[in-house]
C-alpha positions in Angstrom: 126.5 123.5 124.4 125.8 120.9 127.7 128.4 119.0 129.9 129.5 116.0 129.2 126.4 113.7 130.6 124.1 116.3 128.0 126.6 115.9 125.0 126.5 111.7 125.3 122.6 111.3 125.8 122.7 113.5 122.5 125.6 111.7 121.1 123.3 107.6 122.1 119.9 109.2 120.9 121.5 110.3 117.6 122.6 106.3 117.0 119.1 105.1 117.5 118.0 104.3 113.9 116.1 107.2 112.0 117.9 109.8 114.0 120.4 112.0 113.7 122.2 114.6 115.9 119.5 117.0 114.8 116.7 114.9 115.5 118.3 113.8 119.0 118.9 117.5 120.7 115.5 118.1 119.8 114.2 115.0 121.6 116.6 115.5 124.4 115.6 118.9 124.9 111.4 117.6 125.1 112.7 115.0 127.8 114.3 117.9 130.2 112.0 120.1 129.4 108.9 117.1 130.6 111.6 115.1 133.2 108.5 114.4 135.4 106.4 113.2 133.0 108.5 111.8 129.9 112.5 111.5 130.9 111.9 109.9 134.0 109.2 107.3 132.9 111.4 106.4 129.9 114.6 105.9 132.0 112.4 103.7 134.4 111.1 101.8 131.2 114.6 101.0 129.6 116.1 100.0 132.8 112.9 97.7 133.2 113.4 96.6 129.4 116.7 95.7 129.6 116.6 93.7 133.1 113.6 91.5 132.2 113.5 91.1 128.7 115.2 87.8 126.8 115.2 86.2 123.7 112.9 83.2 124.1 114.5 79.6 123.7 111.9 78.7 121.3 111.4 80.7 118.5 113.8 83.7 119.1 111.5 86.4 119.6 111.9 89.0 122.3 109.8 89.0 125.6 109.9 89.5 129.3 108.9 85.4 129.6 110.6 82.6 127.9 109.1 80.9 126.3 107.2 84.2 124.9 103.7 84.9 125.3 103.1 84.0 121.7 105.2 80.3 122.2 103.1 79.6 125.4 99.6 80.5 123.9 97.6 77.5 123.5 95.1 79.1 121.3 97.8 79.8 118.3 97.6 77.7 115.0 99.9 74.6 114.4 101.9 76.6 111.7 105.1 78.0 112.0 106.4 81.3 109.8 110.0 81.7 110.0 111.0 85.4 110.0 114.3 87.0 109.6 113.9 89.3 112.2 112.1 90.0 115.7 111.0 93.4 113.9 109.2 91.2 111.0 107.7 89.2 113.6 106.3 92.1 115.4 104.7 93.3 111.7 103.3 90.4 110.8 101.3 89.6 114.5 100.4 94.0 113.6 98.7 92.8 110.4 96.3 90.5 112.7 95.9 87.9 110.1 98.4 85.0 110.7 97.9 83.2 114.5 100.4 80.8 114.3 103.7 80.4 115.7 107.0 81.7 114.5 110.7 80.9 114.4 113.2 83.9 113.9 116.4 83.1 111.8 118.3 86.3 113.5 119.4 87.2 110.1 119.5 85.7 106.4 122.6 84.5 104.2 124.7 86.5 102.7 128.0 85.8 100.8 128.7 89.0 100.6 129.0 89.3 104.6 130.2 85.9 105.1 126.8 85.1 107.0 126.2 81.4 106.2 123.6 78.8 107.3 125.9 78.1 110.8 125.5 81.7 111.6 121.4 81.7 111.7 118.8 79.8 113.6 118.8 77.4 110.8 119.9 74.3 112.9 117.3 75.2 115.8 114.5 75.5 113.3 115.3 71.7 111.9 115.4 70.5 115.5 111.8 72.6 116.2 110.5 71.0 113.5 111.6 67.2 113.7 110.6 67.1 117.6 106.9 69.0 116.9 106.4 69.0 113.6 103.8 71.8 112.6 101.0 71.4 109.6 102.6 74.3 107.9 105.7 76.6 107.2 105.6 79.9 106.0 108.7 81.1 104.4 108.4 84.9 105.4 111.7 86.8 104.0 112.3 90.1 102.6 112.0 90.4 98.6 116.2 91.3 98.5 118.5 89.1 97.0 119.7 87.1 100.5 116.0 86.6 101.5 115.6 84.8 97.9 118.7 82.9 98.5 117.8 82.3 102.6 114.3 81.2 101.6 115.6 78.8 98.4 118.4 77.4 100.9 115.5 76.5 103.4 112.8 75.3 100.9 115.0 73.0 100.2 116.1 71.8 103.7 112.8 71.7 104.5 111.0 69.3 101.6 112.0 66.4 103.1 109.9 66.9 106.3 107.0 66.3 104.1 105.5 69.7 105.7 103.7 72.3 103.1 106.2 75.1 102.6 104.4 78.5 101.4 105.8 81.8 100.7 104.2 85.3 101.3 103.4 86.5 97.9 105.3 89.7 96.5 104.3 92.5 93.9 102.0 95.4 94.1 101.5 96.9 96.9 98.6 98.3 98.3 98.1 102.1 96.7 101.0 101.5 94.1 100.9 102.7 91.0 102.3 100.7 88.3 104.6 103.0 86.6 106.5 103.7 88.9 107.5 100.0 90.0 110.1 98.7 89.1 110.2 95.6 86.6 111.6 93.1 89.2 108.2 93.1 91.4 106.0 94.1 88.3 107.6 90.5 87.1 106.9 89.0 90.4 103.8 90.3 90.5 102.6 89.1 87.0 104.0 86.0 87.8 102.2 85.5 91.1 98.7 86.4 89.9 95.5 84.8 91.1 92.0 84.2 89.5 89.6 86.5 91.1 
């Protein structure tokens, strides 16, 4: 097909996630066929991106400051929701509902991987929270079996700061129909009901 400089920006898009090698010629063909007004711009934009943007010392998110824009803000909430990830962070602040603060664990444990409480932000988030101690934690972690176990493992770490410990609620989602749920979050769901 191309040379070699084609074959590996096909080869790097392909990796991205969602994409495969079909997906990247397609969108490397769009870029050279628009280099003025899309290949160059991005190239300028990840060069930018990866030169200015950290993890911030506080909570873990991702930024171009540290501490991150949402760390420095004086106007966020005394609350803190810890997240698994910098991509359930960036869903949550979407939703426009929660204004507090966050803390990202970097990952959740697993036994099966060997990923245990040393290996996330665990220790960081116990320091956080005896130095500033905030008027809530949210426990934010995926429904899968090593978010249960990462949010029971810091429920428990947690109860003796005396801080209310809360947990997003599971079960239906929004447009889903029942029979096609499975039992596990039709249980949580049933168990998790509210007066209305």
């Amino acid at each position: 097909m191309g040379g070699p400089e084609l074959e590996r920006l096909i080869s790097l898009f392909a990796k991205l996630p969602g994409l495969g090698p079909r997906s990247a010629r397609r969108i490397v063909l769009k870029l050279l066929r628009e280099r003025e007004t899309k290949l160059l711009p991005l190239a300028d934009a990840i060069r930018a991106a990866a030169e200015t943007v950290k993890t911030c010392s506080v909570c873990g998110n991702l930024d171009s400051c540290d501490p991150c824009t949402i760390c420095a803000s004086p106007s966020r909430d005394n609350a803190i929701c810890v997240v698994e990830t910098v991509a359930d962070l960036w869903a949550l602040e979407r939703a426009l509902i929660y204004r507090g603060r966050y803390h990202v664990l970097g990952g959740s444990l697993s036994a099966l991987a060997g990923r245990g409480p040393e290996d996330i932000a665990i220790a960081s988030l116990l320091m956080r929270l005896s130095a500033d101690p905030p008027q809530e934690i949210i426990l934010a972690m995926p429904a899968t079996v090593d978010g249960a176990a990462t949010g029971h493992y810091l429920a428990e770490k947690l109860k003796n700061f005396g801080i209310p410990i809360s947990r997003l609620a599971q079960g239906v989602p929004m447009g889903g129909s029942l029979e096609v749920l499975d039992e596990g979050t039709l249980a949580t769901a049933l168990r998790a009901r509210r007066v209305s």
